[in-house]
LUMPAGU-956028 format. One record per residue: x, y, z of N, C-alpha, C in turn; residue number from 0. Coordinates in nm, 3 decimals, padded with zeros to 5 digits. Layout:
N
    n_c1    n_c2    n_c3   ca_c1   ca_c2   ca_c3    c_c1    c_c2    c_c3   k
       X       Y       Z       X       Y       Z       X       Y       Z NUM
...
END
This chain:
155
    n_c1    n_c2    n_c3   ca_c1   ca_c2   ca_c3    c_c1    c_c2    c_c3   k
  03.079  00.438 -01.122  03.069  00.361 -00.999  02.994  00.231 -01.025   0
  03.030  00.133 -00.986  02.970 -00.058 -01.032  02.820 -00.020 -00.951   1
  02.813  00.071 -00.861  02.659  00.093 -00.773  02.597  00.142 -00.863   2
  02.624  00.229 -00.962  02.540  00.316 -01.026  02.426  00.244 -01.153   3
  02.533  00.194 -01.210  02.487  00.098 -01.372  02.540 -00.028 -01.332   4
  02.453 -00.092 -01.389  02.528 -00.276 -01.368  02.563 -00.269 -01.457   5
  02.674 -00.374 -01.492  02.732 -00.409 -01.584  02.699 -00.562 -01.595   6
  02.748 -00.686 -01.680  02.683 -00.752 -01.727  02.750 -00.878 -01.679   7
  02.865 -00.866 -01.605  02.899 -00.986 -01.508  02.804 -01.018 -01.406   8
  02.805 -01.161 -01.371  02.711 -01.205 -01.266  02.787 -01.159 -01.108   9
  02.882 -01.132 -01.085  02.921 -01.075 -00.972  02.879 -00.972 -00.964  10
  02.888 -00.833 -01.050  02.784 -00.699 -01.000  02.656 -00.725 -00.997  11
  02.600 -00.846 -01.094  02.422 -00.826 -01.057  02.426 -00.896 -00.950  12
  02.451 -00.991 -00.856  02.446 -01.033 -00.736  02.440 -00.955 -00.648  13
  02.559 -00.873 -00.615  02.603 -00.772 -00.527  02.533 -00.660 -00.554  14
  02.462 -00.623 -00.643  02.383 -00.510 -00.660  02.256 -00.523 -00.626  15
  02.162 -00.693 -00.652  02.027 -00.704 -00.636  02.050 -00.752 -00.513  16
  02.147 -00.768 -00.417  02.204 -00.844 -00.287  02.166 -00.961 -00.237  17
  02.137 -01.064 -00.331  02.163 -01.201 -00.378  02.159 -01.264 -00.455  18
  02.193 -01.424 -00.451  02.224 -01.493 -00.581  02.094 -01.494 -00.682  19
  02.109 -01.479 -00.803  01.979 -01.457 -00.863  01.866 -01.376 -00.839  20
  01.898 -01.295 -00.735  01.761 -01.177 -00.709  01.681 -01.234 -00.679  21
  01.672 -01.346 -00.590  01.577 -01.408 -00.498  01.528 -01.360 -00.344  22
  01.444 -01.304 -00.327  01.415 -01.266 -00.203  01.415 -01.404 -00.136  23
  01.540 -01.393 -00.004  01.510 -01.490  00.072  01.476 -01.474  00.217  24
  01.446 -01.356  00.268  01.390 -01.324  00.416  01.274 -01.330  00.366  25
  01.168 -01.460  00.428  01.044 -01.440  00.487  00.951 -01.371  00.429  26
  01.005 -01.230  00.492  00.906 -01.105  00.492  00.860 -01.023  00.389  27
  00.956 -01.052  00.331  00.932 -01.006  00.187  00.859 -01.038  00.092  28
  00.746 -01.010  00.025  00.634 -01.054 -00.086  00.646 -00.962 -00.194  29
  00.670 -01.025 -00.340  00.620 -00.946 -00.456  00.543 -00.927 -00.383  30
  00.494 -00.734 -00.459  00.331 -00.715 -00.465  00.357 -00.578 -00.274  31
  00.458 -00.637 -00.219  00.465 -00.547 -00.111  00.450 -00.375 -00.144  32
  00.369 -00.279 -00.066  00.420 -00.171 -00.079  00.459 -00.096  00.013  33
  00.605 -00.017  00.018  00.636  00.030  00.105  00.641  00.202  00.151  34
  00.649  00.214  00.250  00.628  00.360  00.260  00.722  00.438  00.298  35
  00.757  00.544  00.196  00.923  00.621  00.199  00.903  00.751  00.231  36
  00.918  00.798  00.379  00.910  00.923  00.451  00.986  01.012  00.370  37
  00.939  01.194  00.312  00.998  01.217  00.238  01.050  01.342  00.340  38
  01.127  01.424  00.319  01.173  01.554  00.416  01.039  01.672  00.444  39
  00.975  01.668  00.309  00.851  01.758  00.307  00.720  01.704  00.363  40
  00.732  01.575  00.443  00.643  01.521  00.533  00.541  01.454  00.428  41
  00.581  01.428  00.289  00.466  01.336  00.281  00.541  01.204  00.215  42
  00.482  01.113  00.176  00.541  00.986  00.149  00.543  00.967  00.028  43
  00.598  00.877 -00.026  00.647  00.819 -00.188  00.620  00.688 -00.138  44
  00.528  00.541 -00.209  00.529  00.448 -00.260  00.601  00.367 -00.358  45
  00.643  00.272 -00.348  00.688  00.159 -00.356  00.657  00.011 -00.398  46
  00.666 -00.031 -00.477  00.598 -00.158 -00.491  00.679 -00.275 -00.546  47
  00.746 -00.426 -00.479  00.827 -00.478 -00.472  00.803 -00.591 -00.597  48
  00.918 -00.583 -00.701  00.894 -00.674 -00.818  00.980 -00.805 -00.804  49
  01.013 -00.896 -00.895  01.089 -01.000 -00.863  01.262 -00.958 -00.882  50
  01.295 -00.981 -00.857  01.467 -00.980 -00.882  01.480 -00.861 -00.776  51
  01.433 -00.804 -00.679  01.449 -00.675 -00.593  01.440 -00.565 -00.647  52
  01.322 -00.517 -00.747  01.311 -00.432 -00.851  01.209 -00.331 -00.739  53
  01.219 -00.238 -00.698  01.114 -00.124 -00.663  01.037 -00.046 -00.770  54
  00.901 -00.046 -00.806  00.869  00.032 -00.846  00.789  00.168 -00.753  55
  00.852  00.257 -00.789  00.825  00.375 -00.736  00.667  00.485 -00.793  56
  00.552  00.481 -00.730  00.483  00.535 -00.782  00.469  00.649 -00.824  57
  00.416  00.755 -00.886  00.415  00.850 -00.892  00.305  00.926 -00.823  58
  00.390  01.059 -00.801  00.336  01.101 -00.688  00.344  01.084 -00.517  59
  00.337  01.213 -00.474  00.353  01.205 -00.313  00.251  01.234 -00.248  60
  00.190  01.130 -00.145  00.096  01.092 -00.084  00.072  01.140  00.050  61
 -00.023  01.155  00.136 -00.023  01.152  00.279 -00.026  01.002  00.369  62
 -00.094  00.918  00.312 -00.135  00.783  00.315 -00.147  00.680  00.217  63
 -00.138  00.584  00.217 -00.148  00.499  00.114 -00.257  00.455  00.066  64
 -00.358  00.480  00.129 -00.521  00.498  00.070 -00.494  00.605 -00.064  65
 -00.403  00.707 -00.072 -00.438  00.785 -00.164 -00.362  00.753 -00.316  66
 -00.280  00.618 -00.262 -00.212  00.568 -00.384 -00.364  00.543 -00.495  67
 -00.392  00.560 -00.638 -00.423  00.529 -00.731 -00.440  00.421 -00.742  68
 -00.539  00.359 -00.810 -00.550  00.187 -00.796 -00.481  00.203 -00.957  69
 -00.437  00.248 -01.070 -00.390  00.240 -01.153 -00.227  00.230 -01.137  70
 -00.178  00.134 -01.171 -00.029  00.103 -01.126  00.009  00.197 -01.252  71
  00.048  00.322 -01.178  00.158  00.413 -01.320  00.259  00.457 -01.189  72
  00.392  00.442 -01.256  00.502  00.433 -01.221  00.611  00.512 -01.204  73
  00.676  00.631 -01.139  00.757  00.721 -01.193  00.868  00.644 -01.295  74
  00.959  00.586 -01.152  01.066  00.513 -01.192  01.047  00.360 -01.124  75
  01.142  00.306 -01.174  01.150  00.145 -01.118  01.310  00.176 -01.109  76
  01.355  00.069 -00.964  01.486  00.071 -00.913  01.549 -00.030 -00.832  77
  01.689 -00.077 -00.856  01.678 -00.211 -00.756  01.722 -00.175 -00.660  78
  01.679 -00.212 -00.558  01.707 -00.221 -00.402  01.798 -00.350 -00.343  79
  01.863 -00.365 -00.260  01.863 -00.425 -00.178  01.816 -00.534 -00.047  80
  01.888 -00.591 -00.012  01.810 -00.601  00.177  01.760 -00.498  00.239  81
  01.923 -00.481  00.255  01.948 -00.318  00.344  01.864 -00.227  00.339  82
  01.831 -00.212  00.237  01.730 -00.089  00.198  01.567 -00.111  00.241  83
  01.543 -00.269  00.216  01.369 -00.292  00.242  01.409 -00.326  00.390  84
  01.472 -00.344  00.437  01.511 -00.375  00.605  01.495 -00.260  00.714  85
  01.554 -00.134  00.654  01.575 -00.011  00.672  01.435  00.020  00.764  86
  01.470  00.101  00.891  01.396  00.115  00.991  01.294  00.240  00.948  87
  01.305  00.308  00.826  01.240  00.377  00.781  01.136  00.389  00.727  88
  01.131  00.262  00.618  01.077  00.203  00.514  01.019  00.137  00.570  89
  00.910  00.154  00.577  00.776  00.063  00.629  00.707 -00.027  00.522  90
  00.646 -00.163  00.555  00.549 -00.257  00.450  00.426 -00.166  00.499  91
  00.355 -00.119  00.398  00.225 -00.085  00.441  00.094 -00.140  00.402  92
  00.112 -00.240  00.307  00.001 -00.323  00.249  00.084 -00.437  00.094  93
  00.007 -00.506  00.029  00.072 -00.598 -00.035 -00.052 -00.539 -00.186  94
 -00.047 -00.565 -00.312 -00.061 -00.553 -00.401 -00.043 -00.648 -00.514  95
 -00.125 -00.726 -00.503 -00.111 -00.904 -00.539 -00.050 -00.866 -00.660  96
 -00.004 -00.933 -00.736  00.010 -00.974 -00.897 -00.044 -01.053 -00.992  97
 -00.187 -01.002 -01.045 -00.287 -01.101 -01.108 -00.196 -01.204 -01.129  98
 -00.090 -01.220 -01.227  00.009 -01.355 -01.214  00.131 -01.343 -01.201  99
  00.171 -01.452 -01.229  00.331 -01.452 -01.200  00.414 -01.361 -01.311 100
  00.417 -01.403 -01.425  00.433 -01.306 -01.525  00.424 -01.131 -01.525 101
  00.302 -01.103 -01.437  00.303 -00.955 -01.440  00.424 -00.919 -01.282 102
  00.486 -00.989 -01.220  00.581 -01.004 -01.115  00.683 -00.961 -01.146 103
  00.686 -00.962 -01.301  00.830 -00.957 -01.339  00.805 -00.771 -01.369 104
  00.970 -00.697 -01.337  00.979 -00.521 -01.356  00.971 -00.549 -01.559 105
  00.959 -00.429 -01.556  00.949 -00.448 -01.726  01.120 -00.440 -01.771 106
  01.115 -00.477 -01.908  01.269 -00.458 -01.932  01.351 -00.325 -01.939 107
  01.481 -00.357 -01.927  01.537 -00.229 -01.891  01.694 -00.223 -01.979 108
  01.754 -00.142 -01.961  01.923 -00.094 -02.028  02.022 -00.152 -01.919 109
  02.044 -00.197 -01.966  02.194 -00.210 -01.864  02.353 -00.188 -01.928 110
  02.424 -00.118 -01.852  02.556 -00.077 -01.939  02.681 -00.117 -01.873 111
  02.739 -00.169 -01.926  02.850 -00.269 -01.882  02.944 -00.116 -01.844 112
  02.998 -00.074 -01.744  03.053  00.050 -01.671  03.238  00.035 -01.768 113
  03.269 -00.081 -01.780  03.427 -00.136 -01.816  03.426 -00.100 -01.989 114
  03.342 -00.128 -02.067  03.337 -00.145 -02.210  03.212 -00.064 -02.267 115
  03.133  00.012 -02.174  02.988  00.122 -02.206  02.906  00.053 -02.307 116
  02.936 -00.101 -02.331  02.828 -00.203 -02.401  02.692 -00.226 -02.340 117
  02.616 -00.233 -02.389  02.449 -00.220 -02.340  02.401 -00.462 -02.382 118
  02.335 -00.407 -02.282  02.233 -00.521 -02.258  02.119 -00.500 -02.189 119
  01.992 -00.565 -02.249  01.869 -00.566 -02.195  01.822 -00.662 -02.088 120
  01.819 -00.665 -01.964  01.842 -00.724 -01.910  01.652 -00.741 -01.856 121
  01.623 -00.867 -01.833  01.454 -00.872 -01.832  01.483 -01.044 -01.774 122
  01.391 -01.044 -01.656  01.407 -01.198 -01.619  01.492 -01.265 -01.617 123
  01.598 -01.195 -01.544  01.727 -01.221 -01.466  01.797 -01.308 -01.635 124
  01.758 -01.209 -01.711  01.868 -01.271 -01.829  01.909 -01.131 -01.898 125
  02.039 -01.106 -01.916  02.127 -01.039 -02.014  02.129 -01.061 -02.127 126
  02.102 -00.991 -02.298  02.065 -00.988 -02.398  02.175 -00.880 -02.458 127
  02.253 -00.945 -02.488  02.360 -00.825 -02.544  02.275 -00.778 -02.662 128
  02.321 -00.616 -02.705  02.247 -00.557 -02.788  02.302 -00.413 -02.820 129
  02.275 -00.338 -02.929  02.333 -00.203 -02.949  02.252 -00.105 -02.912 130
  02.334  00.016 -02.867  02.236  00.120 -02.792  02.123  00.209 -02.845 131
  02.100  00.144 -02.954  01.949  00.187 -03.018  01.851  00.139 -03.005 132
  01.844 -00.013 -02.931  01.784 -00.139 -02.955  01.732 -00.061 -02.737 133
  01.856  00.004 -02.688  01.789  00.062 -02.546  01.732  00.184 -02.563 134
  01.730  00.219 -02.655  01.655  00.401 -02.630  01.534  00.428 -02.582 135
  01.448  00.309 -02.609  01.318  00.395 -02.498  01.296  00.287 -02.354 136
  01.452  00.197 -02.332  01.434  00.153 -02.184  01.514  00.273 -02.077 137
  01.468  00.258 -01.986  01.511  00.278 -01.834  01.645  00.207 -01.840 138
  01.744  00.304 -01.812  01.847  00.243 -01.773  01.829  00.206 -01.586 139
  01.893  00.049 -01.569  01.880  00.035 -01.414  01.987  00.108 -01.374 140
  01.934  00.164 -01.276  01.993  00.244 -01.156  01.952  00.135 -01.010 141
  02.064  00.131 -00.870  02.077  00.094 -00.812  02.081  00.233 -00.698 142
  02.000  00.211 -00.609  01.951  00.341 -00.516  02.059  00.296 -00.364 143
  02.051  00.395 -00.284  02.074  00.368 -00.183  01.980  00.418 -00.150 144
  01.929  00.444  00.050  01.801  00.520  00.063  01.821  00.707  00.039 145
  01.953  00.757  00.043  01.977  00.881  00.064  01.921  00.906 -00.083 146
  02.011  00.838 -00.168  01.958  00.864 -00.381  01.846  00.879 -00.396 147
  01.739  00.783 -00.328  01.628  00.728 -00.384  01.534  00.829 -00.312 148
  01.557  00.905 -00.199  01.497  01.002 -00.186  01.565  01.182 -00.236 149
  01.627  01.147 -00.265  01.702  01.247 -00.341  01.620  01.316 -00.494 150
  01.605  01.140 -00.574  01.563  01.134 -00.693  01.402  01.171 -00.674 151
  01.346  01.129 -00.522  01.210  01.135 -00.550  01.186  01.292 -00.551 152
  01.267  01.373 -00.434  01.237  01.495 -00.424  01.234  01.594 -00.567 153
  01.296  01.509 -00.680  01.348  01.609 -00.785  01.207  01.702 -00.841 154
END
């Protein structure tokens, strides 16, 4: 599915980070945001918004966001959407500066072209063609909807 893995045309990363270049352009939105993801078992999963619409997902499930860790450790990282940080669910519950701009950026990741199963490292909205040894200890990106992304958290 083109939702699942990006592939390495600029039309799926558009349509997948849900705009041109992975620019947040509503307002409301701040690197550094964290949001709060109601889970079925009543407690919450954290969130924390990178550049290109990258979520990093904290680890661990919380009652409040006071109990998030001041140590940024990470389950997974995932790109989101509008739709998804818009979502009447998903609450901003505080912001989480980024000593700089540089640390703004998600760390690098796998990306697999879905048409030809060719890999690229994709880091600061640039594609790095490369062989799949050169990805073995990245994160392949995955693209969530909200049903997945609480799906994945419950695992």
């Amino acid at each position: 599915m083109i939702n699942r893995l990006m592939g390495i045309n600029l039309y799926e990363k558009n349509n997948f980070l849900g705009n041109p270049a992975g620019k947040l352009r509503h307002s409301k939105f701040q690197y550094g945001d964290i949001y709060e993801i109601p889970l079925p078992n009543g407690k919450n999963a954290y969130g924390r918004l990178y550049k290109t619409s990258i979520l990093g997902i904290y680890e661990g499930m919380y009652d409040s966001v006071q109990e998030i860790p001041k140590e940024e450790n990470y389950k997974f990282f995932c790109g989101v959407t509008t739709i998804l940080l818009k979502d009447k669910d998903l609450k901003i519950v505080g912001n989480r500066k980024f000593e700089n701009e540089e640390d703004a950026w998600a760390p690098p990741f796998c990306a697999i072209n879905i048409i030809d199963n060719s890999c690229c490292i994709y880091y600061k909205e640039k594609f790095i063609k490369c062989d799949k040894k050169e990805c073995n200890d990245l994160q392949v990106i995955t693209f969530l909807n909200k049903e997945e992304l609480i799906n994945k958290l419950m695992l």
